[in-house]
N, C-alpha and C positions, 0 to 999 in steps of 0.2 A: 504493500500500500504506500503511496504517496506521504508525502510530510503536511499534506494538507488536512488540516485536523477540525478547524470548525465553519460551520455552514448555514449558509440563509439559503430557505427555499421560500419562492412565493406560490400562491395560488396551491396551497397543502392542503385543503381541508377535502378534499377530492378527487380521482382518477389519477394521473400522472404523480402532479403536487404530493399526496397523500405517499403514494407507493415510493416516491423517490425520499421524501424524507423516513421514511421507514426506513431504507436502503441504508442511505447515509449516515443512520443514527449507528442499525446494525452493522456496518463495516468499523466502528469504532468512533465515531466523529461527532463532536455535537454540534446541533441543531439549533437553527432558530426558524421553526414555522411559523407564516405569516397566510393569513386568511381569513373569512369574513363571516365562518360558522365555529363558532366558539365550543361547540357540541360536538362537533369533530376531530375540532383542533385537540379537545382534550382528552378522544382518542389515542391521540398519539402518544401523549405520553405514557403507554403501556409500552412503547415500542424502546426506548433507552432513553439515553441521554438528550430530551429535546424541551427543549422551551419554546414556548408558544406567544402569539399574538395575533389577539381576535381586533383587527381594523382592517378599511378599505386600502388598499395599496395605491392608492392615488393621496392621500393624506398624506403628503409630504412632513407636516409639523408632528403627528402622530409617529410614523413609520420613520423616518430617517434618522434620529436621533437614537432609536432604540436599535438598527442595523449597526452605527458607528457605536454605540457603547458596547454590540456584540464584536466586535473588531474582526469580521468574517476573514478568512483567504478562499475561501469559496462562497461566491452568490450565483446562485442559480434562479434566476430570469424565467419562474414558470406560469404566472399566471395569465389567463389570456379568455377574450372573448370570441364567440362565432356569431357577433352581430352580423347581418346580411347576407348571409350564406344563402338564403333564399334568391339572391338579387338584390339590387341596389335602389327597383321602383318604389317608391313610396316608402321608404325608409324613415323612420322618422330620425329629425336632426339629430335629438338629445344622441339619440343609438349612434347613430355614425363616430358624435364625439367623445363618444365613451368607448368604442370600440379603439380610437387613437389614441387617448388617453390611458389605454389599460394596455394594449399591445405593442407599444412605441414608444410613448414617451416618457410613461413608468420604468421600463427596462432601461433608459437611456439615464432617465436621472437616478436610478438606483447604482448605474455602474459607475457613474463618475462621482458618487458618494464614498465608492469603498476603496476606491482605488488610489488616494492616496495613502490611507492606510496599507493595503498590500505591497505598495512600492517602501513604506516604511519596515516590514515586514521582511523586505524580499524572495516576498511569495504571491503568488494569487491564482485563481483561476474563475473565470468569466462563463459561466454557462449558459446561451440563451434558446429554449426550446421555441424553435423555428417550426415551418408546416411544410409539404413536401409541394403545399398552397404558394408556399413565396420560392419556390423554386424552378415553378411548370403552371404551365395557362392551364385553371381549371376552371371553376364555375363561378365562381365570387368575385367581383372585382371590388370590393371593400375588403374581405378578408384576405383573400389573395393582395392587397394593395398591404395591408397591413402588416403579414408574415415577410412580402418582400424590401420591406422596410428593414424588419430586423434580421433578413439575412444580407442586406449591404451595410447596415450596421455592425453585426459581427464581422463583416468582411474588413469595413475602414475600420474598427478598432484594431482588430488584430494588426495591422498595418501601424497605426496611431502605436500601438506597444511592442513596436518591434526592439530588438536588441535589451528590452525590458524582462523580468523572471515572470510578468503577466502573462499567461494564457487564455485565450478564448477559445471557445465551440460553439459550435451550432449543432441540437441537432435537430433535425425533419423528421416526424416521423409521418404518414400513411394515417389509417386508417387503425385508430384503437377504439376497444372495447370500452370507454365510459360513457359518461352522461350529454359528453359534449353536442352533440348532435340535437339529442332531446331539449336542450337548454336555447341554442341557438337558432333551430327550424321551427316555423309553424306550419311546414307542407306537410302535411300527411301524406300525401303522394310521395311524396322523397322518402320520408319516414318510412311507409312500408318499402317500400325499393330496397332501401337500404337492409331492412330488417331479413328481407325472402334473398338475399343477393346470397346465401350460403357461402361468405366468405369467412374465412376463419380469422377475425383480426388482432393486429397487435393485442397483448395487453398490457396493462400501465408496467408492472414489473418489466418487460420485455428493454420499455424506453427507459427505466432507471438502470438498468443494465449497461446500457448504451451509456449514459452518463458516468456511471462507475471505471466504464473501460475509459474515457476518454479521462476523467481526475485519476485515474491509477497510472495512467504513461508516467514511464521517467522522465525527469524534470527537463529535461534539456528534447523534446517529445510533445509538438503541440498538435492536438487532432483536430483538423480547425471544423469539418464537417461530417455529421452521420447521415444519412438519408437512409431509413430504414421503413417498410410496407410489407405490409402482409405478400406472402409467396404468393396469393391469386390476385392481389394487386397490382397493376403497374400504369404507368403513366405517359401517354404519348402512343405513338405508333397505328397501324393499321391492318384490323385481320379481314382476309382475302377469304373468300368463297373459293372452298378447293374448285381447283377445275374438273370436270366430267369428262 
């Protein structure tokens, strides 16, 4: 394991968030979950070493002070919304800015919070879970706009801390098994599609997996991107009608 020892996860109290700070507490590491159901959050602490906090992750005056007093070298960049996944007609405004404000601009100012500490440190690593949405034209161009936001984001930082002991990731994943879908659609049409599509998808441990591999490289070892989808998953391309 890594010298990296304590860790902010955001967006814990569910799916990815949830699994991955469970991950991280049991690989030895403490914790600081950060999420907006209090009754989950304090789940977690059956799992090890994790401290908790029940706020919106947009509450800079709440949230930032208590990230800097945890003095993280690992913040992981998870929570995130699927406002618009349906389309972008008739969206309502507030939606849109909460959709930017939660998968953008939270990640962006939570990194340049910890980062001088990590540089004080001579440690860090930068985690931010990206969609396989901001990597490949799919159906959302709000959410899609939004994931590819923070995968040129993790692209210029990583750049922005070069020759620094800072690391970042990205990772993508596909298609997993929580709530997100339910949370973010109101097609029912999509909803069953998705539900009869008999694909076997990620599960959230699958993507803290992915995370663990990329904070356990040796230190001189930066993984800057995972893109990881279910095996009946894939993205692009075009299937042909055998010919007769």
């Amino acid at each position: 394991m890594s010298k990296l020892k304590k860790a902010v996860i955001t967006g814990a109290t569910s799916g990815i968030g949830f699994a991955l700070a469970k991950a991280l507490a049991q690989s030895g590491r403490q914790v600081l979950a950060i999420g907006r159901n209090p009754d989950n959050l304090a789940r977690l602490k059956e799992a090890g070493d994790i401290a908790t906090l029940a706020a919106d992750i947009r509450d800079s005056e709440a949230v930032l002070p208590e990230i800097q007093k945890f003095a993280p070298d690992i913040l992981v960049n998870n929570a995130g919304v699927g406002h618009g996944i349906d389309g972008l007609d008739n969206l309502p405004l507030h939606l849109i800015q909460e959709a930017v404000d939660i998968n953008v601009t939270t990640p962006i100012k939570l990194s340049a919070a910890v980062m001088e500490e990590m540089r004080a440190q001579g440690r860090g690593h930068i985690v931010n879970i990206g969609s396989i949405a901001g990597l490949h034209t799919l159906y959302s161009a709000l959410y899609g706009a939004t994931k590819s936001a923070v995968h040129l984001f993790s692209q210029n930082l990583r750049a922005e801390l070069s020759g620094t002991p800072i690391r970042v990731t990205e990772i993508c994943p596909g298609r997993v098994s929580t709530s997100f879908f339910q949370a973010a659609s109101g097609n029912a049409e999509r909803m069953n599609a998705l539900s009869q599509s008999g694909i076997t998808e990620l599960r959230p441990e699958d993507v803290a997996e992915a995370v663990l591999f990329a904070l356990d490289a040796p230190a001189h070892v930066n993984i800057s991107t995972i893109e990881l989808m279910p095996v009946e998953q894939a993205v692009g391309g075009m299937k042909m009608n055998p010919v007769k």
